[in-house]
N, C-alpha and C positions, 0 to 999 in steps of 0.2 A: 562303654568303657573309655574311648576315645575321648567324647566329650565331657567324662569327668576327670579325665588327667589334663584335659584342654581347660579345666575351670583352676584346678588347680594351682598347672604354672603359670595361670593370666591373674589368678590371688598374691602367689609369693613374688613376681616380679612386680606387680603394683604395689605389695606391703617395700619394698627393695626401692622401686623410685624413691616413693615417699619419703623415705627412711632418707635418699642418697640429698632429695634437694632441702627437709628440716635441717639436714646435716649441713651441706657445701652451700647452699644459699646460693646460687647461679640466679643470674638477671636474664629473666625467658624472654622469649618475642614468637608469639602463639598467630599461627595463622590459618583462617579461616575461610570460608564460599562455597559456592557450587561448581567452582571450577576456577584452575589456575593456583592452586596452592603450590605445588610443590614447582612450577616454574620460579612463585614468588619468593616459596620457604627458600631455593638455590640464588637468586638476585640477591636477597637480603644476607646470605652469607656470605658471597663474594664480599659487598661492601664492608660489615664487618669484621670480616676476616683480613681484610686490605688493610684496615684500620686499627685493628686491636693485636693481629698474629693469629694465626691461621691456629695456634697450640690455643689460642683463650677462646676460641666459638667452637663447637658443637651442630651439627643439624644432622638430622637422616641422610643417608647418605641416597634411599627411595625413596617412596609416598609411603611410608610408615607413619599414620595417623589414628590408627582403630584402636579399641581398647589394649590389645598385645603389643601393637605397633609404638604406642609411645614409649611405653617401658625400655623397649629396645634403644629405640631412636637416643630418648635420655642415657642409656648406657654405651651407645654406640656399638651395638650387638647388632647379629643379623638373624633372620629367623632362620630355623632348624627343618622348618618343613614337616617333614614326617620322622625324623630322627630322633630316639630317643636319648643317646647320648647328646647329642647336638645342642636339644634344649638342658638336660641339666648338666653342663658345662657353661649354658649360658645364666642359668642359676645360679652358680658357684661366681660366674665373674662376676654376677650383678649384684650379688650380697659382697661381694671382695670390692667392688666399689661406691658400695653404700657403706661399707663400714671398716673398711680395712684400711691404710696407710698407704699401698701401694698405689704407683701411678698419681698425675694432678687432676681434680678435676676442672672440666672448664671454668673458665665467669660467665658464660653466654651461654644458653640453649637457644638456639631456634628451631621451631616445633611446627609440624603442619596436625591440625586435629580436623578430624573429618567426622560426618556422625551418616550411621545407613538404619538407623534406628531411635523413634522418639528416646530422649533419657540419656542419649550416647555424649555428648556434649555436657549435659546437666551432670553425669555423674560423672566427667572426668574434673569440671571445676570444683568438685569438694576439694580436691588436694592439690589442681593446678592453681595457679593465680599470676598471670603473667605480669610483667612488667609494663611491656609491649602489644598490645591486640592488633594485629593485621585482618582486615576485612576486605576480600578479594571482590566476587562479582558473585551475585545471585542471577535464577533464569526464571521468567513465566514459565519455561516448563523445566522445575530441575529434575537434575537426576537421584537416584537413590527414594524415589518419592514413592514407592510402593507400598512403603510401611508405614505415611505418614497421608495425614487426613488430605491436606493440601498442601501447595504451594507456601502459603504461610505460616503453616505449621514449620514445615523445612527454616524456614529467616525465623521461626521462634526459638530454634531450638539451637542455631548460628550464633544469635546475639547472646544466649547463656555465656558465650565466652569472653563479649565482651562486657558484659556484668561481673566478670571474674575478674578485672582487673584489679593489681591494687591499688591503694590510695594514692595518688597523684601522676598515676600512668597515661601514659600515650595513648591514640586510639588512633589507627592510620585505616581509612577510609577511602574505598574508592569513589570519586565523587560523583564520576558518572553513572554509577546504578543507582537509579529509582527507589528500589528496595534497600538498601543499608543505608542513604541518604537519610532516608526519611527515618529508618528505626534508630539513627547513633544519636538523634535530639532530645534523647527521654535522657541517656547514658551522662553523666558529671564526671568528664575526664578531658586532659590536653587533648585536642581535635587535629590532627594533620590529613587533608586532605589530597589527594592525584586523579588527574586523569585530564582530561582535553578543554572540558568545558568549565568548572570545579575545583581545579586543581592550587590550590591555593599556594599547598607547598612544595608540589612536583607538576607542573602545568608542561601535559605531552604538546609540543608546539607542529614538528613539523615529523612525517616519518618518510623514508624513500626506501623501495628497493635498490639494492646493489648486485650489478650482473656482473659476468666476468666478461673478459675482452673476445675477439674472434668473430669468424662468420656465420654459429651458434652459439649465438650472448644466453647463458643460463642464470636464475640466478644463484647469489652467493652467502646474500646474506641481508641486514636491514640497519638501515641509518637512522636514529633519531637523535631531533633535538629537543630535550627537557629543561626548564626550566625551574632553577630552584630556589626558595623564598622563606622568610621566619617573618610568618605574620604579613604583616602588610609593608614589609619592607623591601629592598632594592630585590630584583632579580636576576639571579646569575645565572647563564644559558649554558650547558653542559652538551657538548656533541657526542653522541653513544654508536660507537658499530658496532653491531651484533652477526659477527661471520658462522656461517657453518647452519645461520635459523631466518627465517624471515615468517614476516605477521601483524601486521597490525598491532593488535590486540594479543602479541607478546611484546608489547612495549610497556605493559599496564603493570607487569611483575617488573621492570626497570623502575618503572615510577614509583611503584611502591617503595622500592630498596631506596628511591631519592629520598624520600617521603622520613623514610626510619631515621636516615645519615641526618634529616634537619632536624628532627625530634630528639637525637643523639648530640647533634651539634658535630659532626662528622662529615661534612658535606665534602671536604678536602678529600675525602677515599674516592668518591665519585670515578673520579676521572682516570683512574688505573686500575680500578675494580674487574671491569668489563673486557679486558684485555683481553683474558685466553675464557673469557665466561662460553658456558655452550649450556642450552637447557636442558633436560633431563633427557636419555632417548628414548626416541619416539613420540616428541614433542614438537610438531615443525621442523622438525631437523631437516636438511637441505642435505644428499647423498650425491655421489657419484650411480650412475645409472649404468645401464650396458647399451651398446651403442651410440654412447652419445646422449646420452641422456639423462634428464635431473628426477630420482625422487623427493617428495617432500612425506617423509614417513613423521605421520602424526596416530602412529598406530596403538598409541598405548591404551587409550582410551573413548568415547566419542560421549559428546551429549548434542540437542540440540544447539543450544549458545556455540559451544566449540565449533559443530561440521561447520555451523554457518560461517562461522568467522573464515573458517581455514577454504570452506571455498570463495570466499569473497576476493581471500589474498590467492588463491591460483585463478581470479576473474582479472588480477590487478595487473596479473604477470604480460612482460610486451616482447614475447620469445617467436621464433622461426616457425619452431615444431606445432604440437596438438596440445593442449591441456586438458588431462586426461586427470578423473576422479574415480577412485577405485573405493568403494564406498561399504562398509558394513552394519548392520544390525545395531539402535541406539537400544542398550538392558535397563532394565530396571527408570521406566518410564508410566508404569500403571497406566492410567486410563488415558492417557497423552499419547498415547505409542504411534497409534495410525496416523493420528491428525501430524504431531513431528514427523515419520517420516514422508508424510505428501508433502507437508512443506519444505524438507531438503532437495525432494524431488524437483520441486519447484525452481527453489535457488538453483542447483544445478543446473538448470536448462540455459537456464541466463549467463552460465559462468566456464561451462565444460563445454569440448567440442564433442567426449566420450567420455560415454558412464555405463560404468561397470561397479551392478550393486551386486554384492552377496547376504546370502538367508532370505530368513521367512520373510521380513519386515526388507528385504530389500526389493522385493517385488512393488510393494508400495510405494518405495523411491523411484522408480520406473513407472507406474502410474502417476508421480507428480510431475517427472519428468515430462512424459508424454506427453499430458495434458498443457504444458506449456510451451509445449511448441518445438521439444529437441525428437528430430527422426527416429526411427523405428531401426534404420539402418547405425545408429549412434550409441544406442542403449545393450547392453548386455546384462543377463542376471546368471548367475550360478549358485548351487547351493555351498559351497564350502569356499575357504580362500586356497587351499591348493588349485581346484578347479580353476579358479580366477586366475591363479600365478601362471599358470598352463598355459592359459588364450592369453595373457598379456608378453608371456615373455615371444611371442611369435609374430606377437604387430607393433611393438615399440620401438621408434626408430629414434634418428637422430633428430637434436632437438626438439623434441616432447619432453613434458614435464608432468608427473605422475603425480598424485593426491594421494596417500595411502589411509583410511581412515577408518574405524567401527569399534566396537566395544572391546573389551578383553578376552570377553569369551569366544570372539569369533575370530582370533589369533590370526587379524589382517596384518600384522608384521612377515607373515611365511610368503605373501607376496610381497614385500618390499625387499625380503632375501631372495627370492628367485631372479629379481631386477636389479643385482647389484652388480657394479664395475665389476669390484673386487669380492669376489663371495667367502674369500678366507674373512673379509674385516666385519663378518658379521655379529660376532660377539662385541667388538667395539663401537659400532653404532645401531645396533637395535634393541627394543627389549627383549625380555623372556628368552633370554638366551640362555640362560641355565640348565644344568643337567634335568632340575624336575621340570620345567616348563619342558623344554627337548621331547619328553619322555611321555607329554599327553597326551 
């Protein structure tokens, strides 16, 4: 029964978008990969939003990408969960703004679409057709690839979005993946490229951690310098802090947002965009600890491309204390599963003083660890993350810097709240702080 009133209101809110954008005609900017969408879908709105008025863009306000998820996103609704009122009340508003008078709608959608199923992509561009395509990063090993043949099946079923553009749309490219370099050469559309090596028209030049002052320097946050260009003309070098997140390869959602402003012709938003910007949480965020101490809760999600990046930047870090990786379960990896986590196991050794994996699959990260050389006295495993929150909040001192990181199902955010300064500001900087999450 469930699943037929779940077909239902995923019918009438998709006949409801439809209806809302034949209708208002909003200029989308659809974004896309295997990771780092909704850091980029948030970049590309600040800039936007900086530029046009924060009342004329539109974006999710989460990772609302699935078939349900965009309906919302476009209407600016949030899901109901398990409520039955909930959803049709969100019925009523999303027919009241497909077709009723009240309220403006925006000019700008930005949209993250995501696909955990071949078709999922293909069958939302019958009726999307963006202005804008954003093409984030693909992995040799993605995620969500359970239901899909291979690795390239996954970039087959990515680029349907950007075969959905319309007639004389943009295509913003990251230029350092391999994988969408090579697939956007088939695609007949304005090409903007970012990233380090590629970057034609967002070229990432220089990036630096930012620590804070005292005799436990933590850090705070991330500096980069971008570079931005039309075509093969002059280039303008843009200085970006990024307070409260640090990451490498959370530079690449900034580059993007350059990327969009040059293709917009907006590059003037650039520089006061970024102001009070902060990534989604649970994204690299950079916390107040207890004792003195910095988490970096990147707990909302994990893939292999992600852990790796995120321990590379706590390998980067030049602090007093310990850098400590608190590591969980990569899902939805099919036949990739063991081989990714040995080789996280791996990078950790190289990068963590302590590693503390949880689950099944996190046992395996402790044999890659092991095997490359991190002690026996340095590795921890547990199976749950309350377990884990338990033995960490008892050896974390001052100056150490915590990694928080695993899939969603293994709800490693419940150890980055047992480690926090402030344990009232948990609802403000972590995920699944909701009554239904709470409540699993």
């Amino acid at each position: 029964m469930k699943s037929l009133l779940k077909k239902i209101v995923i019918s009438v809110l998709t006949f409801e978008a439809k209806a809302a954008l034949r209708r208002h005609k909003p200029h989308i900017v659809a974004v896309t990969g295997n990771v780092g969408k909704t850091s980029t879908k948030d970049a590309i709105y600040a800039v936007m939003a900086h530029a046009y008025g924060a009342a004329n863009v539109r974006r999710s306000e989460k990772s609302l990408n699935s078939e349900i998820g965009l309906p919302l996103a476009i209407f600016d609704l949030e899901t109901a969960w398990s409520s039955a009122a909930g959803w049709t009340k969100n019925l009523v508003v999303g027919w009241q703004r497909a077709f009723g008078t009240r309220g403006r709608f925006p000019k700008w959608l930005v949209l993250e679409v995501g696909a955990d199923h071949p078709g999922d992509i293909e069958s939302v561009t019958r009726w999307l057709h963006p202005d804008i395509v954003v093409l984030t990063r693909m992995s040799d090993t993605p995620v969500h690839v359970e239901f899909f043949k291979d690795a390239a099946a996954v970039l087959r079923e990515k680029m349907f979005l950007a075969k959905a553009l319309k007639p004389g749309g943009a295509l913003i490219v990251n230029g350092d993946d391999a994988h969408f370099a090579a697939a956007v050469k088939e695609i007949d559309a304005r090409k903007f490229f970012y990233g380090t090596t590629k970057g034609d028209s967002a070229e990432i030049l220089e990036t630096e951690i930012i620590y804070g002052g005292g005799t436990l320097p933590l850090p705070l946050g991330e500096r980069a310098t971008i570079a931005l260009a039309r075509g093969h003309g002059h280039k303008k070098e843009q200085e970006i802090e990024l307070v409260g997140v640090i990451g490498e390869h959370l530079v690449y959602p900034v580059a993007a947002a350059c990327a969009v402003a040059v293709a917009l012709d907006i590059e003037g938003a650039v520089r006061g965009a970024f102001h009070d910007f902060h990534t989604p949480k649970g994204r690299m965020r950079v916390i107040a600890g207890m004792n003195s101490s910095a988490i970096i809760d990147d707990s909302y999600n994990s893939s292999p491309l992600a852990c790796a990046a995120a321990l590379r930047t706590l390998g980067r870090l030049s602090i007093k204390g310990r850098a400590i990786a608190a590591l969980g379960d990569m899902k939805e990896l099919g036949e990739n599963a063991e081989r990714a986590h040995r080789d996280i196991g791996a990078l950790a050794a190289e990068t963590v003083h302590t590693l503390v994996a949880v689950g099944d699959m996190g046992r395996l990260i402790i044999e890659g660890a092991r095997a490359h050389g991190l002690a026996a006295d340095r590795v921890m495993h547990f199976d749950t993350s309350n377990e884990a929150a338990a033995a960490l909040r008892d050896m974390v001192r001052a100056g150490d810097v915590i990694l928080v990181k695993g899939s969603q199902s293994m709800r490693m955010e419940r150890i980055s709240k047992a480690l926090l300064a402030d344990s009232s500001s948990a609802a403000d900087v972590l995920p699944r702080q909701e009554k239904e999450w709470l409540e699993r």
